[in-house]
Backbone bond lengths (Angstrom), bond angles and torsions (degrees), N, CA, C in turn:
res aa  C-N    CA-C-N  psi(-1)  N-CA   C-N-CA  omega(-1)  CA-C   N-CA-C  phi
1 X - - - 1.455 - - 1.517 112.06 -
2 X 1.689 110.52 -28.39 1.620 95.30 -167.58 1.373 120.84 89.53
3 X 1.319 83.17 158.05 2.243 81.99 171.07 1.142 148.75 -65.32
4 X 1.064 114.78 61.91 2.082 135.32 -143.30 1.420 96.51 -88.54
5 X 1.576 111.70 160.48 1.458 110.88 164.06 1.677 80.10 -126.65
6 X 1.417 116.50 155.67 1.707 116.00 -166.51 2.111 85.76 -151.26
7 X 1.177 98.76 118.66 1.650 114.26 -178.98 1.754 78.58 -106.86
8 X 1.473 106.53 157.76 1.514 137.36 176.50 1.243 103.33 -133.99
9 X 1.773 122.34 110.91 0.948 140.47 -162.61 1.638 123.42 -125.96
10 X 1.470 120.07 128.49 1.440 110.51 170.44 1.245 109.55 -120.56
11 X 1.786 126.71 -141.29 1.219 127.40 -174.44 0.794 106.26 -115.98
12 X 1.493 137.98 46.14 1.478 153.86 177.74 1.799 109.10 -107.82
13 X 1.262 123.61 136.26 1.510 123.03 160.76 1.233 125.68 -39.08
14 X 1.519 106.96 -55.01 1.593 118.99 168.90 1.342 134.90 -28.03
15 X 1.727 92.06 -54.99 1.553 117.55 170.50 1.109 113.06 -64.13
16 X 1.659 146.30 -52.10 0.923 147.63 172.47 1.732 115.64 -57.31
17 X 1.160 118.87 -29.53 1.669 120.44 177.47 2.011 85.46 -72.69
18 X 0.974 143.44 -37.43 0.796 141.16 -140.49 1.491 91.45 -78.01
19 X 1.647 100.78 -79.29 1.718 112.21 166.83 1.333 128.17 -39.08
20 X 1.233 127.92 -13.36 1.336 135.47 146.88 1.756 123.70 -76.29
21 X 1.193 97.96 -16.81 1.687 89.52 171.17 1.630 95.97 -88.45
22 X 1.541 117.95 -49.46 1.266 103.10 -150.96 2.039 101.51 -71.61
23 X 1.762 119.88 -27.35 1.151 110.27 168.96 1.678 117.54 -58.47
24 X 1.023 143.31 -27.12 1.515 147.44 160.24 1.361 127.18 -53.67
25 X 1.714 116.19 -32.59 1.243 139.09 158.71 1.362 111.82 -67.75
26 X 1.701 125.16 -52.96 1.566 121.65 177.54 1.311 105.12 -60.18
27 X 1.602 120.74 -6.48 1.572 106.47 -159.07 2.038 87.43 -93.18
28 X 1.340 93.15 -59.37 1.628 98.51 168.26 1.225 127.01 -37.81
29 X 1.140 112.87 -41.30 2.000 112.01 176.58 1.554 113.47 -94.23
30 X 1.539 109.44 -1.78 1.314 109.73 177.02 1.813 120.71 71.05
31 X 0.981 104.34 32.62 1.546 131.53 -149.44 1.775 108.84 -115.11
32 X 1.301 124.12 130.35 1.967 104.53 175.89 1.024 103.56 -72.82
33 X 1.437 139.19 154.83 1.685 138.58 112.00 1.136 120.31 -36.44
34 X 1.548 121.81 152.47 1.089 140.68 -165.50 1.379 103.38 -142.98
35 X 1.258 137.46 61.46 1.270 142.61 -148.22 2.210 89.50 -88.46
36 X 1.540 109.16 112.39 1.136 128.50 163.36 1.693 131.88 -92.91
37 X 1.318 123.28 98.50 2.098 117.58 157.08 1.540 85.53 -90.49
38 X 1.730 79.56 136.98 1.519 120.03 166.33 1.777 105.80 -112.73
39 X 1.695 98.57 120.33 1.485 83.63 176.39 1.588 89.30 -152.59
40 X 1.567 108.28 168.28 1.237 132.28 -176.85 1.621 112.15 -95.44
41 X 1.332 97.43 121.42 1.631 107.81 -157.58 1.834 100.62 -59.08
42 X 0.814 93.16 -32.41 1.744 100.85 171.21 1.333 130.20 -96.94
43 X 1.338 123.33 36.38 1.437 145.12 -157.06 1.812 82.37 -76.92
44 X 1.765 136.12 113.67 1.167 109.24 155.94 1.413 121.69 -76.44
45 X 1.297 115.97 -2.41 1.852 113.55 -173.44 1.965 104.85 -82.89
46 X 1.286 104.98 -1.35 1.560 120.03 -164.75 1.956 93.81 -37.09
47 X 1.568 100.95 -72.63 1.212 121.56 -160.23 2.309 106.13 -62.62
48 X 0.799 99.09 -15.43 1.539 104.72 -163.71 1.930 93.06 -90.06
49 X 1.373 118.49 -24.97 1.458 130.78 -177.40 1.680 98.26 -51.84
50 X 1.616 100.66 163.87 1.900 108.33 153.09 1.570 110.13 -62.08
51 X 1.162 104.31 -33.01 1.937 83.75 -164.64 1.582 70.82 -157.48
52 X 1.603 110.23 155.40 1.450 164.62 154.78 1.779 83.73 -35.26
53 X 1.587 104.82 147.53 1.051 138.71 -160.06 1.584 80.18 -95.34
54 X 1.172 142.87 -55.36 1.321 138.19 -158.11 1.166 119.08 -77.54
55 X 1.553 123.87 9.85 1.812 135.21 -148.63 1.529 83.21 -135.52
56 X 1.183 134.84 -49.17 1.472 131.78 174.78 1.328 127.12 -3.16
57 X 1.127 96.55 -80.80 1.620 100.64 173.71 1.729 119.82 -83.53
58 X 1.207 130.08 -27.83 1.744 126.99 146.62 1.956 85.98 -24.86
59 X 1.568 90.92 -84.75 1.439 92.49 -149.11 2.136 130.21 -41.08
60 X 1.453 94.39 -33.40 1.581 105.87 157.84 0.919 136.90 -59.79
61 X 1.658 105.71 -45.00 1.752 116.53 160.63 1.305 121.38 -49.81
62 X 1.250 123.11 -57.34 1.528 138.11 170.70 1.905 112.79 -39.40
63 X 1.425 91.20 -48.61 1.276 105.55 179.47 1.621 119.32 -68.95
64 X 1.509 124.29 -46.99 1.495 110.53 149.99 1.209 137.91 -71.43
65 X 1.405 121.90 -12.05 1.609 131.51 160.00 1.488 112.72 -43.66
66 X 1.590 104.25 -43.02 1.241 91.75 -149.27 1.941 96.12 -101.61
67 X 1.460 111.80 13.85 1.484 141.62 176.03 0.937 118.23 -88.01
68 X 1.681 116.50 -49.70 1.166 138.35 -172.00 1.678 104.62 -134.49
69 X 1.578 128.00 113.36 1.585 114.89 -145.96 2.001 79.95 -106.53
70 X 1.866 107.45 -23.39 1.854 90.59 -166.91 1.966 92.96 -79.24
71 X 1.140 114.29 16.77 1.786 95.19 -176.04 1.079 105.40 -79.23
72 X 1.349 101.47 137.04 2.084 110.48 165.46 1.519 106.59 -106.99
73 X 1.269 110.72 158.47 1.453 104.56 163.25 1.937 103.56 146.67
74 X 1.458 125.79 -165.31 1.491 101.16 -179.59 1.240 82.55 -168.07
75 X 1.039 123.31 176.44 1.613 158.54 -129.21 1.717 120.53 -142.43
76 X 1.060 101.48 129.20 1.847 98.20 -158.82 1.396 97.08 -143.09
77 X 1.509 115.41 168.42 1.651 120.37 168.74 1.400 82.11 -148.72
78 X 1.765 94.48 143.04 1.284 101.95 -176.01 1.685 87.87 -132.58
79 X 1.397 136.23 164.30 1.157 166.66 130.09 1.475 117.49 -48.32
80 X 1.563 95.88 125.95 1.731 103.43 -176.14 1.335 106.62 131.23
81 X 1.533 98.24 -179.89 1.478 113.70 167.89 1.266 103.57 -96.00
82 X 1.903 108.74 153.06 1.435 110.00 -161.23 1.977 113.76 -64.64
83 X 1.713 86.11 -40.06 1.604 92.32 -163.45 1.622 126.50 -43.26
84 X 2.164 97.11 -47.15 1.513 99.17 177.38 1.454 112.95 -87.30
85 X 1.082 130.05 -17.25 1.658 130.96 170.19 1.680 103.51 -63.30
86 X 1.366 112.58 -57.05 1.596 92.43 -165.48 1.862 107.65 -75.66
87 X 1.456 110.04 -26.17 1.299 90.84 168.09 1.172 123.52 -67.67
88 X 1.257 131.56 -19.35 1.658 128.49 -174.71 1.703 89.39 -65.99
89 X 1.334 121.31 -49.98 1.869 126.65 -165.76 1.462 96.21 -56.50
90 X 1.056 128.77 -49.64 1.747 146.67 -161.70 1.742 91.93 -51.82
91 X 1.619 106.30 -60.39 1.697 112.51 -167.31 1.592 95.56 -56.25
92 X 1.044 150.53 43.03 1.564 143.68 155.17 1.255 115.18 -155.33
93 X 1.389 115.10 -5.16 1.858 115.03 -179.49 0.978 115.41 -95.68
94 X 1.422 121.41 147.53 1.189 121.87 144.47 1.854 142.21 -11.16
95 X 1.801 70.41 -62.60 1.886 82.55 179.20 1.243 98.68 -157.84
96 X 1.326 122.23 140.76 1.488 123.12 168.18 1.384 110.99 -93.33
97 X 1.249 129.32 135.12 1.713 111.49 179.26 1.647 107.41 -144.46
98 X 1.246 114.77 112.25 1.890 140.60 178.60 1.451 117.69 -100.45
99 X 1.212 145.14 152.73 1.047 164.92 153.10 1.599 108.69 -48.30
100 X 1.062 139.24 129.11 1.389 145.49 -175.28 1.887 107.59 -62.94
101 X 1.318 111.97 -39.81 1.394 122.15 155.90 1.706 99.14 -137.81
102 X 1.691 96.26 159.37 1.423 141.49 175.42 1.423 123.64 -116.88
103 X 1.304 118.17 161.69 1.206 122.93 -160.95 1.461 116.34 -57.57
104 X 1.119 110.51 -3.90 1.468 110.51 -178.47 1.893 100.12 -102.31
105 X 1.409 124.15 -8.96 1.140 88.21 -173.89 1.894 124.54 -99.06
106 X 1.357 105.29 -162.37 1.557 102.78 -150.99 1.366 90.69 -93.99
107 X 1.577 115.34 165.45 1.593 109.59 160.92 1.807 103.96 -73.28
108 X 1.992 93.34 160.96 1.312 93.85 179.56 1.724 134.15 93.37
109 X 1.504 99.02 -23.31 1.335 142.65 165.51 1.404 118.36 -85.36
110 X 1.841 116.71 97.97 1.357 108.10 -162.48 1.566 85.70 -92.50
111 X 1.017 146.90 -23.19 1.864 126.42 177.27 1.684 102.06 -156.05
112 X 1.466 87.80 134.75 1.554 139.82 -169.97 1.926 91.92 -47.75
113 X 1.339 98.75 164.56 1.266 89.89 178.64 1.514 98.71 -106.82
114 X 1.167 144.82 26.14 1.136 154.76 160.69 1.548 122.97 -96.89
115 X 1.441 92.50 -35.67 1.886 103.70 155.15 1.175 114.36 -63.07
116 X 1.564 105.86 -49.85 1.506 111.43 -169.71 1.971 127.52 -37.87
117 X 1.823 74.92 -67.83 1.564 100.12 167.33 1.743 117.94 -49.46
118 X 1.194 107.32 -29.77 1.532 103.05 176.46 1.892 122.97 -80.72
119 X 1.409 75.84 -31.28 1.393 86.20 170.20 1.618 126.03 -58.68
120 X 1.424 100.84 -60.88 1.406 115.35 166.45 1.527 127.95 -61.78
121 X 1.278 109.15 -20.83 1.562 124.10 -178.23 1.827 126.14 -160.68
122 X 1.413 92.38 85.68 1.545 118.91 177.83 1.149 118.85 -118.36
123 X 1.546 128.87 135.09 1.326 118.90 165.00 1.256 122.34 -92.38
124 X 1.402 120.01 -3.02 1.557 128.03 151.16 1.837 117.57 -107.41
125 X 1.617 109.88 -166.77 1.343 130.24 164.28 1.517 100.21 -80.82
126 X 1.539 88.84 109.77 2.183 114.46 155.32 1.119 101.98 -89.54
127 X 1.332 123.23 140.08 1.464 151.07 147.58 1.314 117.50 -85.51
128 X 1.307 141.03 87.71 0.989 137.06 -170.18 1.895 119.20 -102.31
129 X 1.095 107.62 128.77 1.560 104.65 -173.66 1.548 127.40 -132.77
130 X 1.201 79.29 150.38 1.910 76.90 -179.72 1.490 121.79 -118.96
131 X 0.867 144.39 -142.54 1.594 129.06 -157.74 1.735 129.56 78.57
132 X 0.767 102.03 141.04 2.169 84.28 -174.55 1.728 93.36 -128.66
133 X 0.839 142.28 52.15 1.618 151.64 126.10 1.523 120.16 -155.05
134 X 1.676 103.78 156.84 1.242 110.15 -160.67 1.478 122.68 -88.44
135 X 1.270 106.35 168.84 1.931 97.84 -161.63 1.558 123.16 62.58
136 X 2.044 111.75 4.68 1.670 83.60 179.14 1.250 136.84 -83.16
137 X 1.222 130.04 -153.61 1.461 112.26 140.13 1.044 130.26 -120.75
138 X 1.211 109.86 -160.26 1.856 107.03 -157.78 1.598 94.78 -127.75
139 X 0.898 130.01 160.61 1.693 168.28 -112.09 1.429 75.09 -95.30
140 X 0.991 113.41 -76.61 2.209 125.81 -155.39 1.443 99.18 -83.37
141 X 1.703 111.66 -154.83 0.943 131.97 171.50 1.091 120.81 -53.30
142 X 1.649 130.46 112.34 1.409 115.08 161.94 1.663 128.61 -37.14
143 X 1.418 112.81 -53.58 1.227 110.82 177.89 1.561 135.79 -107.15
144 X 1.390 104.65 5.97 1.814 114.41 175.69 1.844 94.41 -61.92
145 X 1.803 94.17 168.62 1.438 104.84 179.72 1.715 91.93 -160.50
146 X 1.750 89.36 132.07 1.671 95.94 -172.62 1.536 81.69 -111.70
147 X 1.605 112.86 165.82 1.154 127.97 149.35 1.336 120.94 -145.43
148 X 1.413 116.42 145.25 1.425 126.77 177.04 1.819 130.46 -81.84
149 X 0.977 110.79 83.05 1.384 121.50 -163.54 1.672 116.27 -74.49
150 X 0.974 160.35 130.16 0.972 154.17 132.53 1.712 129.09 -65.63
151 X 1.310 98.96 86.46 1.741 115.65 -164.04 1.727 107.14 -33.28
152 X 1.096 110.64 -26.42 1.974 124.19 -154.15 1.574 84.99 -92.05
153 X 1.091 97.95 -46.70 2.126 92.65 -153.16 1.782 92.55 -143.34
154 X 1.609 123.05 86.31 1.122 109.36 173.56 1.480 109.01 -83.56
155 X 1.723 92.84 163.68 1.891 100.97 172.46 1.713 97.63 -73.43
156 X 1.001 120.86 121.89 1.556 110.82 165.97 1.798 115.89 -60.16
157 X 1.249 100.18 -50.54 1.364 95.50 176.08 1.512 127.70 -78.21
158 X 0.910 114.33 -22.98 1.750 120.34 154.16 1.252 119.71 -45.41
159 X 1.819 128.29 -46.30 1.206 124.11 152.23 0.855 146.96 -51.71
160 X 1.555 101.38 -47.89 1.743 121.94 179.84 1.634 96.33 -56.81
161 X 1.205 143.91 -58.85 1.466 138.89 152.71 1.348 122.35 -18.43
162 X 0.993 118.80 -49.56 1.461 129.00 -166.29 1.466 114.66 -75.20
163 X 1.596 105.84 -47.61 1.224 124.02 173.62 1.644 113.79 -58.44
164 X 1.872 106.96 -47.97 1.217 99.38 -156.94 1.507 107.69 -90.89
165 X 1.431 120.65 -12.33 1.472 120.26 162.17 1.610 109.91 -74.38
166 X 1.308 133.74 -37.35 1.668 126.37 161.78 1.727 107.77 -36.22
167 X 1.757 102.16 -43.05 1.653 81.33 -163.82 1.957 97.16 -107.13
168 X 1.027 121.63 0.85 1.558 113.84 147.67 1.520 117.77 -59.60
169 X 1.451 119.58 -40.47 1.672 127.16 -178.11 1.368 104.89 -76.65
170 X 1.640 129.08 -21.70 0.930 129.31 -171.84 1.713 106.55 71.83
171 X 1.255 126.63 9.65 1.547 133.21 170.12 1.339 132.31 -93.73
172 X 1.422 111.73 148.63 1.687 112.67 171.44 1.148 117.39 -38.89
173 X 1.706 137.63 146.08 1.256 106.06 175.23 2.023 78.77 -126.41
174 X 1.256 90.07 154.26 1.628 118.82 -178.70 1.833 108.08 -88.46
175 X 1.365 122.60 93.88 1.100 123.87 153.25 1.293 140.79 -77.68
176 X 1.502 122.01 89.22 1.512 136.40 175.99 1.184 136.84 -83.76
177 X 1.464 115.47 96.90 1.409 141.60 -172.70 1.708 103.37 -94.18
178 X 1.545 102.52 111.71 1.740 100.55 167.06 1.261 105.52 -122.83
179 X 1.321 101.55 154.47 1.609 132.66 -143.71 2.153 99.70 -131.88
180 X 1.314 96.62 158.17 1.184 114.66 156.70 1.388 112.93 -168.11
181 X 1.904 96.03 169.05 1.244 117.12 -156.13 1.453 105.18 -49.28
182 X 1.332 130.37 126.58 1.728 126.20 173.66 1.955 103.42 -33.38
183 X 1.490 103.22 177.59 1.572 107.26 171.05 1.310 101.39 -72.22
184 X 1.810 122.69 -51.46 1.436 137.94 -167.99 1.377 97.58 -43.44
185 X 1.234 140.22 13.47 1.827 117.17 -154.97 1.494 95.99 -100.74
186 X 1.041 123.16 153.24 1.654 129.23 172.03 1.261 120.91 -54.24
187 X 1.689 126.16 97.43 1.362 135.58 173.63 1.773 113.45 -58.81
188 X 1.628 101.91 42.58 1.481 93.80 168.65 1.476 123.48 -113.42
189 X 1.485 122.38 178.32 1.418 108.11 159.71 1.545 124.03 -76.14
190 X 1.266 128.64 -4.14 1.049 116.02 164.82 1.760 120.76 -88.81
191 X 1.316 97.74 149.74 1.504 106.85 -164.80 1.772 115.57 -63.86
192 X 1.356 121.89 140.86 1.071 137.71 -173.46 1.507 132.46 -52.26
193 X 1.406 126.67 84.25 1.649 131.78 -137.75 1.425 100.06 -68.69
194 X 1.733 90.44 147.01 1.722 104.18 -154.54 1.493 114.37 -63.93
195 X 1.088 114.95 -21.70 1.583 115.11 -177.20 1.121 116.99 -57.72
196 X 2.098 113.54 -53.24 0.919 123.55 171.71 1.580 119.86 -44.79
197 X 1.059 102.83 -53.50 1.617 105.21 175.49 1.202 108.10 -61.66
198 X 1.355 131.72 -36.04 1.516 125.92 175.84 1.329 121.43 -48.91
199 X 1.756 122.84 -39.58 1.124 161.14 -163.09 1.871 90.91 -84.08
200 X 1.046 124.20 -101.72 1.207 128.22 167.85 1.647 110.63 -3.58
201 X 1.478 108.77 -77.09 1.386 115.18 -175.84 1.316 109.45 -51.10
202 X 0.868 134.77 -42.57 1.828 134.89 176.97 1.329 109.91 -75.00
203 X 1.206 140.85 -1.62 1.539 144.33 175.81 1.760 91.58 -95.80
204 X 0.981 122.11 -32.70 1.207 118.15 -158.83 1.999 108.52 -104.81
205 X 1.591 106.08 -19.35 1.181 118.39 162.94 1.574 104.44 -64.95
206 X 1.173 110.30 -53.61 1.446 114.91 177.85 1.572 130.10 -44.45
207 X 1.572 109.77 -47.58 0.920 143.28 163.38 1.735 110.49 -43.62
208 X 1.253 114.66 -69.13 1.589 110.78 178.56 1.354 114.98 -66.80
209 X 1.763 112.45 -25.03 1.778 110.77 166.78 1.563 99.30 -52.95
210 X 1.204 122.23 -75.11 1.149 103.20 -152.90 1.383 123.14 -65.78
211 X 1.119 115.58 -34.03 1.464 127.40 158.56 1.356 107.32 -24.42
212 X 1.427 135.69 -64.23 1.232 124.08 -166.26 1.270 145.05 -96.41
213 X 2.238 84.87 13.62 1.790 97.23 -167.92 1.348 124.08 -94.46
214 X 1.802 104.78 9.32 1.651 112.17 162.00 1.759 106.00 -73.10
215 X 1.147 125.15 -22.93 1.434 134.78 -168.73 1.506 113.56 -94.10
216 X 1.363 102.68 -53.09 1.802 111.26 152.58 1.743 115.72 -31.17
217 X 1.235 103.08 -42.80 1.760 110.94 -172.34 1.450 110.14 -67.64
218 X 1.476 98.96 -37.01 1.560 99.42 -159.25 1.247 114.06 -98.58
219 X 1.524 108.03 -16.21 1.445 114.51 150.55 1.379 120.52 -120.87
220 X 1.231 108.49 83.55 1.588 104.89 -179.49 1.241 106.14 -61.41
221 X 1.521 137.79 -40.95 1.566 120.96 -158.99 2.129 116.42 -99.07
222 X 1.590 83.86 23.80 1.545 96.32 169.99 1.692 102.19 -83.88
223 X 1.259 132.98 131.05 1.278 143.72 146.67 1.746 101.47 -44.56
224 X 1.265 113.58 135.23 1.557 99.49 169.09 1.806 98.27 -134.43
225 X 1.202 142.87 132.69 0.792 150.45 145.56 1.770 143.46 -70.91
226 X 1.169 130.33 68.52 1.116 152.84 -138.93 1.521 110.25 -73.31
227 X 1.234 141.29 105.33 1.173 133.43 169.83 1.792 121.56 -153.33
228 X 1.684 83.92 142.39 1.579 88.81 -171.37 1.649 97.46 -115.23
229 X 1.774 111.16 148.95 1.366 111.18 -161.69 1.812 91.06 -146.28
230 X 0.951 124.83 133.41 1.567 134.45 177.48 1.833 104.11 -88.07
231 X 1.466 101.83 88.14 1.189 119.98 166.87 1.036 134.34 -168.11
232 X 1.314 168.98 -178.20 1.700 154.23 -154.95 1.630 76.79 -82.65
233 X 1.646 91.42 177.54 1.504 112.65 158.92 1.315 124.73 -62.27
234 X 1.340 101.31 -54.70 1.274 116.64 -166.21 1.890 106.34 -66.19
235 X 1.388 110.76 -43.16 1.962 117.33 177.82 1.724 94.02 -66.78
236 X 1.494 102.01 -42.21 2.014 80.12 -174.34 1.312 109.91 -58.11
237 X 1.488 135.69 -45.40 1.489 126.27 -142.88 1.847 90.51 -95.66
238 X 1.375 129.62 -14.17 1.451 124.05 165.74 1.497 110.46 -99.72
239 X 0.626 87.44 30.03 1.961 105.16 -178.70 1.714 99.34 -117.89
240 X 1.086 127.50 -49.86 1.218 160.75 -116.05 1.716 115.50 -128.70
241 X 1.324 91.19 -38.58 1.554 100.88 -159.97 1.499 114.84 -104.24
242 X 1.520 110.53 -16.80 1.242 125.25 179.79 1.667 129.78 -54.83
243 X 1.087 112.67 10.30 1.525 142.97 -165.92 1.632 116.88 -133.46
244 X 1.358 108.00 8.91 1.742 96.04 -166.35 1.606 84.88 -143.57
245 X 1.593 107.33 174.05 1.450 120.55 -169.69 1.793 92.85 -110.95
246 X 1.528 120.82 19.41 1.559 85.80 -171.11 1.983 77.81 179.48
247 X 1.424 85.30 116.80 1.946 94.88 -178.31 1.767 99.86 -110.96
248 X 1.393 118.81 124.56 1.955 111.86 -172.58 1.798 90.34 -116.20
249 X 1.372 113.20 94.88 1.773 104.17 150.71 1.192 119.98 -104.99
250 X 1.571 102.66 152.40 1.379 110.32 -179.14 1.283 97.09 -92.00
251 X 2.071 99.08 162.35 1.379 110.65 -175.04 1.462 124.96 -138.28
252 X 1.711 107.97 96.86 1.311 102.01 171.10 1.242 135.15 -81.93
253 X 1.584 104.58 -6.63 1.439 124.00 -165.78 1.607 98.86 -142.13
254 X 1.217 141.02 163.65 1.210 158.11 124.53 1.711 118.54 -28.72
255 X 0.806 105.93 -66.63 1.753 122.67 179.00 1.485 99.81 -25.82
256 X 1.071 123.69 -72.31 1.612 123.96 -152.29 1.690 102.27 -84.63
257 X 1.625 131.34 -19.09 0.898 113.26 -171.84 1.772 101.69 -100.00
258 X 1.564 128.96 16.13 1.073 118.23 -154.34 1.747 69.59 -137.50
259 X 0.907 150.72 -14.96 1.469 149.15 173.34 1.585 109.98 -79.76
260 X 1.451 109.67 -14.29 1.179 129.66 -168.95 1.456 117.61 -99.14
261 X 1.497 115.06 -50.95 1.256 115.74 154.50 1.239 141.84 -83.71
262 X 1.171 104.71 30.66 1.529 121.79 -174.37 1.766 80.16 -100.45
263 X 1.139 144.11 -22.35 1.400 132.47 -158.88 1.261 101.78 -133.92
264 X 1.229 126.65 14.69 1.815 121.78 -169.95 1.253 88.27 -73.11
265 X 1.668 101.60 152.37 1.500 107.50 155.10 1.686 93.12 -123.26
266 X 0.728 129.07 -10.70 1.772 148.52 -170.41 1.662 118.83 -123.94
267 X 1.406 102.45 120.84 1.607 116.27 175.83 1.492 109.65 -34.12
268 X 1.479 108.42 126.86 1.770 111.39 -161.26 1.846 73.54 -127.07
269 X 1.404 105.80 154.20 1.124 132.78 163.58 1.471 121.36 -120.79
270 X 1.210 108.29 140.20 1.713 105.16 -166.50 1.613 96.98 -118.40
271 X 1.378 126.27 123.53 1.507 123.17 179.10 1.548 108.75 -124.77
272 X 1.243 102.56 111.58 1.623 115.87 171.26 1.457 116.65 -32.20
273 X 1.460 132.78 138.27 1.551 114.49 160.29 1.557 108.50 -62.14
């Protein structure tokens, strides 16, 4: 396939804010869209819709062309259910990028179970987004980018993302390292004396320095902003993230990236180890 960026699209608003981030991104990386509807050849609600299951993506494409006039790229309908079709597309792209919910989901419901599943199980980088119309913006910074690092055992490719969209945006990027109390810490009710924690916290400042000075090298003219915060993963980077246009965690587990989009207000990317 090549170096594709591939959005998965229905007849929902959501979806379309979605396909507008990821067409703005192909425009930035210089990259086509691959604008994808996934539908079930036997859909009976097909005919009762605004428009034909097969016009879907024409019609989105058309719609960022004429948004975005340098995008290249084309428009497809594929057959199936969304989850294993777009992950099979995901194993060769660039980036996969979906709407946090789709037309099927309920109010009250912060992510789709089609997000879900991608989240938890991709063989590439999902872009996942929320918003329900296209071109808006989002809560924080249009263009900041936080990432969630794990100082001990980083995702390599979670960074390499993080880093290389900071220096496509030309922005600081926010490195978030969370920490907890060592095992050694005092199993009492009284609270944990400050030195110690002083002590602790600087082992662990240390810890994300070095962690990030193979990445420092390779982008020297990225700003990096370094910070360690004593809280899950998942509370640091929504703690954390509420200020930037673009949150990148890595994913060894499900847990932290689905704890995460339950609170996005900003396009989170999920990158496999």
């Amino acid at each position: 396939m090549g170096r594709t960026i591939i959005t998965g699209v229905d007849r929902s608003a959501r979806s379309r804010a979605a396909a507008d981030w990821a067409a703005r991104e192909a425009v930035l990386r210089g990259l086509p869209l691959h604008v994808v509807h996934v539908t079930a050849p036997d859909d009976p609600a097909a005919d009762e819709r605004p428009y034909r299951p097969e016009t879907v993506a024409d019609r989105v494409f058309a719609e960022l062309v004429q948004r975005h006039p340098e995008l290249a790229g084309r428009a497809g309908t594929l057959d199936g259910a969304p989850v294993p079709v777009l992950r099979a597309l995901a194993a060769d792209a660039e980036l996969l990028v979906i709407g946090l919910r789709g037309e099927g989901g309920h109010a009250g419901v912060a992510v789709g179970s089609t997000a879900a599943a991608l989240a938890v199980d991709c063989p590439g980088p999902v872009v996942l987004v929320p918003g329900t119309h296209a071109g808006g913006e989002w809560s924080g910074r249009a263009d900041g980018v936080t990432v969630g690092i794990d100082a001990r055992n980083p995702v390599k490719p979670a960074v390499d993302l993080a880093f290389e969209a900071a220096r496509l945006r030309g922005v600081r990027l926010h490195a978030v390292h969370a920490w907890a109390f060592p095992p050694q810490a005092p199993r009492s009710p009284f609270p944990v004396l400050e030195e110690d924690r002083a002590t602790w916290e600087d082992q662990e400042v240390q810890l994300l320095s070095d962690a990030l000075r193979p990445w420092r090298g390779t982008y020297p003219h990225v700003d990096v902003l370094e910070d360690v915060v004593l809280f899950t993963p998942a509370e640091a980077l929504a703690h954390t993230a509420r200020n930037c246009g673009l949150v990148v965690a890595g994913r060894r587990s499900g847990g932290i990236a689905l704890a995460l989009l339950e609170h996005a207000h900003c396009p989170v990317a999920v990158v496999p180890a």
